[in-house]
Backbone as a printed PyTorch tensor [residue, N CA C, xyz], in Angstrom:
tensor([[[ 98.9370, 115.4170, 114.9310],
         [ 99.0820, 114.8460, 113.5920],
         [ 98.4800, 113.4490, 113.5780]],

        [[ 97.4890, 112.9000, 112.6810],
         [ 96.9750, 111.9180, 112.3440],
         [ 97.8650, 110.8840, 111.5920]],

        [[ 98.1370, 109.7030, 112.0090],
         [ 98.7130, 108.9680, 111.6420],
         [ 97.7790, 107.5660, 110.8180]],

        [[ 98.0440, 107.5070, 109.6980],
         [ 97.3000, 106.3530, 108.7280],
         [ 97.8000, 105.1840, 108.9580]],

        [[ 97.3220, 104.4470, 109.9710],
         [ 97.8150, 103.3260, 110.3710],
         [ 97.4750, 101.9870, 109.5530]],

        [[ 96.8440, 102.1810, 108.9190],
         [ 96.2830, 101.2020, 107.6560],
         [ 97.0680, 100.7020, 106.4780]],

        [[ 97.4510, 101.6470, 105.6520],
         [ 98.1510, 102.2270, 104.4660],
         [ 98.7560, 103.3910, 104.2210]],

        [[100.5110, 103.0000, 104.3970],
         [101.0280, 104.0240, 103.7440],
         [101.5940, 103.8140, 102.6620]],

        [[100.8980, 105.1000, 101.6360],
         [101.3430, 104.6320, 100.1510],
         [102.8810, 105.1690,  99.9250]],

        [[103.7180, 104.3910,  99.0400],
         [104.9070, 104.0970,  98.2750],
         [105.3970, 104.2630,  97.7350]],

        [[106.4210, 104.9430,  96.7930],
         [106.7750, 104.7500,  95.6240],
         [106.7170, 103.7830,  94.6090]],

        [[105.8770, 102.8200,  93.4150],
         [106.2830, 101.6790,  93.1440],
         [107.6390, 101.1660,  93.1050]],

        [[108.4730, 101.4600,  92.8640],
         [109.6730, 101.2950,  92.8050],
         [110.5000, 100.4760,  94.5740]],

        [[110.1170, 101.1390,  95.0180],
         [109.7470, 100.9090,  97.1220],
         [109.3250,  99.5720,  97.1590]],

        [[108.0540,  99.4000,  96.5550],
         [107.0210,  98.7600,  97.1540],
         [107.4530,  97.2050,  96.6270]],

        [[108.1190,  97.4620,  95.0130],
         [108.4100,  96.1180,  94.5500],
         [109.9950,  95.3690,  95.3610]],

        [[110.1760,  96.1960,  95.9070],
         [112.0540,  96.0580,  97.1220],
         [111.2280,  95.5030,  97.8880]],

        [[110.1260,  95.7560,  97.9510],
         [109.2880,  95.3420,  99.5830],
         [108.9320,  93.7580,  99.4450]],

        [[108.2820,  93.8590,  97.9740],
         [107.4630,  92.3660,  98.0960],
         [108.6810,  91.0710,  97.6780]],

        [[109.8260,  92.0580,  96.9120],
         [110.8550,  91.1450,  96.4860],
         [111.5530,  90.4720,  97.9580]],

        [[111.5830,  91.3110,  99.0070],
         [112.2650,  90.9300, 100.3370],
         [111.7210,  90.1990, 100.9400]],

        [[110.0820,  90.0910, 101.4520],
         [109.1250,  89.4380, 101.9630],
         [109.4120,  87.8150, 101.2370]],

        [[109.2950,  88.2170,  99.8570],
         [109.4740,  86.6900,  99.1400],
         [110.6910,  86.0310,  99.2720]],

        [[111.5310,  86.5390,  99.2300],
         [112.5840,  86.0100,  99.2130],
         [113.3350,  85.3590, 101.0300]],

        [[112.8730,  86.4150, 101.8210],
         [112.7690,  85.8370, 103.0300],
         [111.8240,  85.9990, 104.1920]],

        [[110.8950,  85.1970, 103.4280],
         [110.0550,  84.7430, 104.2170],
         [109.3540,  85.9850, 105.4280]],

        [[109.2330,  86.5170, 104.8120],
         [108.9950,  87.8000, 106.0850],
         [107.6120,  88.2300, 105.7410]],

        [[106.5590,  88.8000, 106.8220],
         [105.3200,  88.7360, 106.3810],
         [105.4930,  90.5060, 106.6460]],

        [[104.1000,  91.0780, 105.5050],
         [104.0360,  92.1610, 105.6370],
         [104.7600,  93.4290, 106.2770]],

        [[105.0910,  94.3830, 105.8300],
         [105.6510,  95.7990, 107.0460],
         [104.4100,  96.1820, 107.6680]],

        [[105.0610,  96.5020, 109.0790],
         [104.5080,  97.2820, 110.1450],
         [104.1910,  98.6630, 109.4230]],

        [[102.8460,  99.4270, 109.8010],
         [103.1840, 100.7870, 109.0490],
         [103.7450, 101.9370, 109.2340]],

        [[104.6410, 101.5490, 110.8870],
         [105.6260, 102.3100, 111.2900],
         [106.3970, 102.4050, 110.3850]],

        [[106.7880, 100.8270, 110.2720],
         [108.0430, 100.8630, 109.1450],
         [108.0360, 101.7720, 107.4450]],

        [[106.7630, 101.3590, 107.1450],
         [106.4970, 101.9740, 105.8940],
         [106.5040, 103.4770, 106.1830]],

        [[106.0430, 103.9860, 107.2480],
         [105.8280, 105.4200, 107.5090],
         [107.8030, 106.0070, 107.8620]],

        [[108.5710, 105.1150, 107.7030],
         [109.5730, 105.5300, 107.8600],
         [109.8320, 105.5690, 106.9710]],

        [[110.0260, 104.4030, 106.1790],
         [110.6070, 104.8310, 104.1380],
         [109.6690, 106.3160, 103.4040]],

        [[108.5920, 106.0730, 104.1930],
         [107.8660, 107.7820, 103.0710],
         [108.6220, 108.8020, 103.9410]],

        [[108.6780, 108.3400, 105.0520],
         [109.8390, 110.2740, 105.7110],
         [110.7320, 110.1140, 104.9640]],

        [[111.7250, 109.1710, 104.1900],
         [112.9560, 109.4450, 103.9330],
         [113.2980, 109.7860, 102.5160]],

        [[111.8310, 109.3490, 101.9980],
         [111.9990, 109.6490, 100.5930],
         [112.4110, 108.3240,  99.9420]],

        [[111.5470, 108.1280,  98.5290],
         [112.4570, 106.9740,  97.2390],
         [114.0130, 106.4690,  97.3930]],

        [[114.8120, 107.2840,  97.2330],
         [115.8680, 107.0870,  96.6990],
         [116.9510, 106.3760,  98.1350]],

        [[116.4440, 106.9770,  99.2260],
         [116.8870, 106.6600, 100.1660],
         [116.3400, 105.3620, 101.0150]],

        [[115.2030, 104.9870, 100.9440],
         [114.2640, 104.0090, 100.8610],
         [114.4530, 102.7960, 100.4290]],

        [[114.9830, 103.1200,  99.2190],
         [115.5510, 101.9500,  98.1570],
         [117.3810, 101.6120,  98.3060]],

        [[117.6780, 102.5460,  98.9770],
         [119.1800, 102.3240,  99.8020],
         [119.0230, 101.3030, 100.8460]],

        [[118.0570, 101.7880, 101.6650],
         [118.0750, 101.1320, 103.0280],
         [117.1930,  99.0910, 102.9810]],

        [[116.4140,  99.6800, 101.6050],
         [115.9650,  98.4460, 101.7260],
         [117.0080,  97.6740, 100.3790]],

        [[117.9250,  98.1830,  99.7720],
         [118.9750,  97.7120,  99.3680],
         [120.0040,  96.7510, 100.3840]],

        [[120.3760,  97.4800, 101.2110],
         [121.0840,  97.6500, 102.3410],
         [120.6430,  95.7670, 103.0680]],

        [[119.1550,  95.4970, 103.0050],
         [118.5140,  94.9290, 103.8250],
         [118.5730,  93.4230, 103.5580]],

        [[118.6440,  94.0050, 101.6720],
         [118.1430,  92.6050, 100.5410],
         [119.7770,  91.8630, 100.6620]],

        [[120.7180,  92.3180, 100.9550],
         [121.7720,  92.0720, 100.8520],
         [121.9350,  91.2580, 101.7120]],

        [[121.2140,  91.0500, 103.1690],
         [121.9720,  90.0950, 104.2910],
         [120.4800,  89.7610, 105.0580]],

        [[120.6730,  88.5360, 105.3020],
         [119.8790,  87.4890, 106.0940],
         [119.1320,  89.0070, 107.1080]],

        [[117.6650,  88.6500, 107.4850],
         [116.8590,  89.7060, 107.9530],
         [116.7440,  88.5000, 109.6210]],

        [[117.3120,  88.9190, 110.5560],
         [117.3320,  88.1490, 111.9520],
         [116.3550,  88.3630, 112.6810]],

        [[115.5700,  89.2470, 112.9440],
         [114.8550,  89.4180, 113.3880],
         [113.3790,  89.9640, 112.9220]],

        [[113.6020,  90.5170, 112.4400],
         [112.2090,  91.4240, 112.0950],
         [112.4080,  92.3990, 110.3320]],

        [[111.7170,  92.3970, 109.8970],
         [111.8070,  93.2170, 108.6090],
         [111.8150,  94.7650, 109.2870]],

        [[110.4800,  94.9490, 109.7810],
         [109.8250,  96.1020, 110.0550],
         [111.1880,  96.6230, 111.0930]],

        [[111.4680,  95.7710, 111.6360],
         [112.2930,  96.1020, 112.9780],
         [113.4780,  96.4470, 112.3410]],

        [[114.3120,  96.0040, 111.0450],
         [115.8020,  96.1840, 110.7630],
         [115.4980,  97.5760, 109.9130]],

        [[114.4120,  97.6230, 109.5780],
         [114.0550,  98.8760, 108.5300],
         [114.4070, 100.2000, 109.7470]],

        [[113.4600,  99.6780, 110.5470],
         [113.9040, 101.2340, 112.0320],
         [114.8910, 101.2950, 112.0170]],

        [[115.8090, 100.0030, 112.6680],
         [117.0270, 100.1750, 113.0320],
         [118.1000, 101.0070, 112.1190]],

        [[117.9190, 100.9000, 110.9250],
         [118.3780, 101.5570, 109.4630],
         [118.4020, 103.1060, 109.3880]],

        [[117.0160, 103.1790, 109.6000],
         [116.8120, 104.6810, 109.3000],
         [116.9880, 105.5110, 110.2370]],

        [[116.8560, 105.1880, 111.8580],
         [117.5250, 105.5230, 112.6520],
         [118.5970, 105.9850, 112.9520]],

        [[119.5260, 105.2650, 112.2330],
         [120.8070, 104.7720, 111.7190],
         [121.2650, 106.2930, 111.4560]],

        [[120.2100, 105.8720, 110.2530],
         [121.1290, 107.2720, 109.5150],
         [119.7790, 108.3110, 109.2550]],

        [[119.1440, 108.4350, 109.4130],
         [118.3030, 109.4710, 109.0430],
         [117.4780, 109.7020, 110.6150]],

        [[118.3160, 110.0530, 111.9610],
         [117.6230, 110.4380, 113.5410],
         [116.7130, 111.3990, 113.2030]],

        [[116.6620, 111.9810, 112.4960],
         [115.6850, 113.0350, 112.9220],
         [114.0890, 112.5830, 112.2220]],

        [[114.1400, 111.9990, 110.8620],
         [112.9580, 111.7680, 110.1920],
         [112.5440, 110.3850, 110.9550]],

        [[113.4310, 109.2840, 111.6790],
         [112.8530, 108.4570, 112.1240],
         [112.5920, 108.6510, 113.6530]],

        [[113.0310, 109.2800, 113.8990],
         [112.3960, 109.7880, 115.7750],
         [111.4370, 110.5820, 115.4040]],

        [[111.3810, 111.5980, 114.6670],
         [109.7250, 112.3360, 114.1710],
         [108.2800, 110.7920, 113.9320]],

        [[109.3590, 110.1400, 113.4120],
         [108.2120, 108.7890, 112.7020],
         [107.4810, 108.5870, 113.8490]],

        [[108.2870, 107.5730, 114.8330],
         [107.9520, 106.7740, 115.8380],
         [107.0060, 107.4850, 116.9230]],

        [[107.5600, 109.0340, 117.4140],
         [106.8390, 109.1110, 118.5000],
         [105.7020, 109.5660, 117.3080]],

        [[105.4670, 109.8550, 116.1770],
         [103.7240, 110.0330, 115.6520],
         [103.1420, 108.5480, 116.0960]],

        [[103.4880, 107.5280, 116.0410],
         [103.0650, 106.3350, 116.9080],
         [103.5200, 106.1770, 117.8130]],

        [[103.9040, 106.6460, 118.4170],
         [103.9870, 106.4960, 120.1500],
         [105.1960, 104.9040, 120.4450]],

        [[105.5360, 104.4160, 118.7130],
         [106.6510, 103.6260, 119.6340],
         [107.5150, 103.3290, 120.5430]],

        [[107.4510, 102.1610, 121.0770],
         [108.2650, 101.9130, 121.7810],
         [108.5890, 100.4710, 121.2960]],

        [[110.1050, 100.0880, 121.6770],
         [110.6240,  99.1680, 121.3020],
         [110.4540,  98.0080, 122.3210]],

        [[110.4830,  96.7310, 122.2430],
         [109.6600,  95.4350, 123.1340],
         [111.0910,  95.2420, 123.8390]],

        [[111.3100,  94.7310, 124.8270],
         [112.0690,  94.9690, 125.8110],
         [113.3230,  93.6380, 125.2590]],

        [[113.5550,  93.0550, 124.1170],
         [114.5600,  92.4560, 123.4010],
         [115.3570,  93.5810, 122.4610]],

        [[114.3050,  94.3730, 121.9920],
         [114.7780,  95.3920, 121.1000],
         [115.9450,  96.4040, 121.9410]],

        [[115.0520,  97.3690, 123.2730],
         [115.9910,  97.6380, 124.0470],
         [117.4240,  97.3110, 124.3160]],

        [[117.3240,  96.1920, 124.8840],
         [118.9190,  95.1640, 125.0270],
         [119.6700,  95.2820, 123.8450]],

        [[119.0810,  95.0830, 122.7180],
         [120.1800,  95.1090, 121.6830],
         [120.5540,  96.6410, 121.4180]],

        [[120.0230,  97.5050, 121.5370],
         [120.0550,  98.8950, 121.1390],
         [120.4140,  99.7500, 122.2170]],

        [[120.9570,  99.0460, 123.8620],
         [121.3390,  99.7450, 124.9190],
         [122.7950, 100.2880, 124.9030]],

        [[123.3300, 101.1150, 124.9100],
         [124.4690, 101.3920, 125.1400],
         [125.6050, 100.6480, 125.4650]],

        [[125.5710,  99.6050, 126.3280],
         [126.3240,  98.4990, 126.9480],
         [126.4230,  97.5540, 126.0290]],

        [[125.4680,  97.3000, 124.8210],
         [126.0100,  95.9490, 124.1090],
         [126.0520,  96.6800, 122.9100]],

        [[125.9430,  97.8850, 122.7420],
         [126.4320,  98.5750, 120.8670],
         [127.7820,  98.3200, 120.5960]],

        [[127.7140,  97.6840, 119.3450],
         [128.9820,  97.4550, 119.0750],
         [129.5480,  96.5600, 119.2100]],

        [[129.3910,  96.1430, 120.5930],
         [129.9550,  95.0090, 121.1500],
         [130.5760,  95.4550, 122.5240]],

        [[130.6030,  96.9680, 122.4450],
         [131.2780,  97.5890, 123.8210],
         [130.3000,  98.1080, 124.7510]],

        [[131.1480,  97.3150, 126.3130],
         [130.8890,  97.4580, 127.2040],
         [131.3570,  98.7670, 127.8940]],

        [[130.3950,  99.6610, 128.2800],
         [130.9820, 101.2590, 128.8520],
         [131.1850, 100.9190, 130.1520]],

        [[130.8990,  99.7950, 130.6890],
         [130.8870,  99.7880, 132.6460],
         [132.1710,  98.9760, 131.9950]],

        [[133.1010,  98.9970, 131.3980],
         [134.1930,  98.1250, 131.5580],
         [134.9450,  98.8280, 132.7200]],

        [[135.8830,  98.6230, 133.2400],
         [137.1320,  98.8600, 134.0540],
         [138.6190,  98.3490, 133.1340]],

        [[138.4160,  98.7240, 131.9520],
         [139.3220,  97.9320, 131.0890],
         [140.5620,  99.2400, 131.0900]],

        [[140.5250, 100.4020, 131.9650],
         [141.6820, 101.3520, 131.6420],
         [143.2060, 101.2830, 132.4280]],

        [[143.8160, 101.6320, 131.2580],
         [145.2090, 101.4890, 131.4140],
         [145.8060, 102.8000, 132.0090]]])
């Protein structure tokens, strides 16, 4: 499968959540991973997640909280996304997304009663 790494087109409705977020904090352009994740999920859901987004300070990455999102909740359309680009996450991303710090819980605890 050929992946359009250039431009992926939008819903307008999408696209104006997009430029309203960028403006508002300071965030430059989506990755077109990211965009290639809002077209797997569809408008309505798209506009949830980047609802979801507009609501609270963006810490790291636009493109990056958008994965983390759809991941979230839509595993199957965003693991189809990523490996069509062959993502992989930069070795900060990892750490936050490892098993040992989700949540806040530690699984190597010895914390049993």
């Amino acid at each position: 499968m050929e992946v359009g790494l250039q431009e992926v087109p939008l819903p307008e409705s999408v696209e104006m959540i997009i430029l309203r977020i960028c403006h508002q904090q300071s965030q430059p352009p989506l990755k077109p991973y990211a965009r290639s994740l809002l077209a797997a999920i569809g408008e309505q859901a798209a506009i949830e997640v980047l609802t979801t987004i507009s609501s609270s300070p963006i810490k790291f990455s636009f493109s990056g909280y958008i994965r983390k999102l759809v991941l979230d909740s839509y595993p199957i359309q965003g693991s189809s996304v990523l490996a069509a680009y062959n993502y992989q996450p930069s070795p900060q991303a990892q750490k936050l997304l490892s098993p040992s710090t989700a949540s806040g819980c530690n699984y190597n605890s010895s914390n049993k009663k």
